[in-house]
C-alpha positions, 0 to 999 in steps of 0.5 A: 418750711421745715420742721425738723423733731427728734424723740430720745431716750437719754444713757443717763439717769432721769434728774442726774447732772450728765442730763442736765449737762446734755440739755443744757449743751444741747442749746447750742443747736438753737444758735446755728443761722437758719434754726427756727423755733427750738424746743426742748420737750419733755415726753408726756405720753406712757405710749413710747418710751422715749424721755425727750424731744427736741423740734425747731424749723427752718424756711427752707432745704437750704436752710435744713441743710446748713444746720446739718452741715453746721460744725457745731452741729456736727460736733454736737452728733459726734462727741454728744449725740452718739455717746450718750443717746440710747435711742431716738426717732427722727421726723421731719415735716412739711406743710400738706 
């Protein structure tokens, strides 16, 4: 198992419809075959200044690398991702 999390901090202003429109969109994610798990989480902890994050799972590599290869995720990236993420800090896991 696979679990894939991203931390970020959005361009757009906290409550505003560009971010409500970026998470909303971003639900996209959870429908591509192979995705375990999705959650959108808001950030608690005043030890980063991250706003959100986003984790799901996938059985295996082949499943992670079918999600990253998927056109909708991809496209999600290009015209979503890198236009309206500040920053962001990518983690993936695997059981010890």
């Amino acid at each position: 198992m696979i679990r894939h999390t991203v931390v970020f901090r959005l361009k757009h202003a906290p409550g505003s419809p560009q971010e409500r429109a970026f998470l909303e969109d971003a639900k996209v994610l959870a429908a591509i075959p192979g995705v375990e798990k999705f959650e959108q989480l808001r950030e608690v902890s005043p030890k980063n200044d991250f706003t959100y994050g986003f984790s799901m799972e996938f059985t295996d590599g082949d499943a992670y690398a079918g999600y990253n290869d998927h056109p909708d995720h991809v496209a999600f990236v290009r015209d979503r991702w890198m236009t309206e993420v500040d920053d962001f800090l990518e983690v993936d896991y695997t059981p010890l």
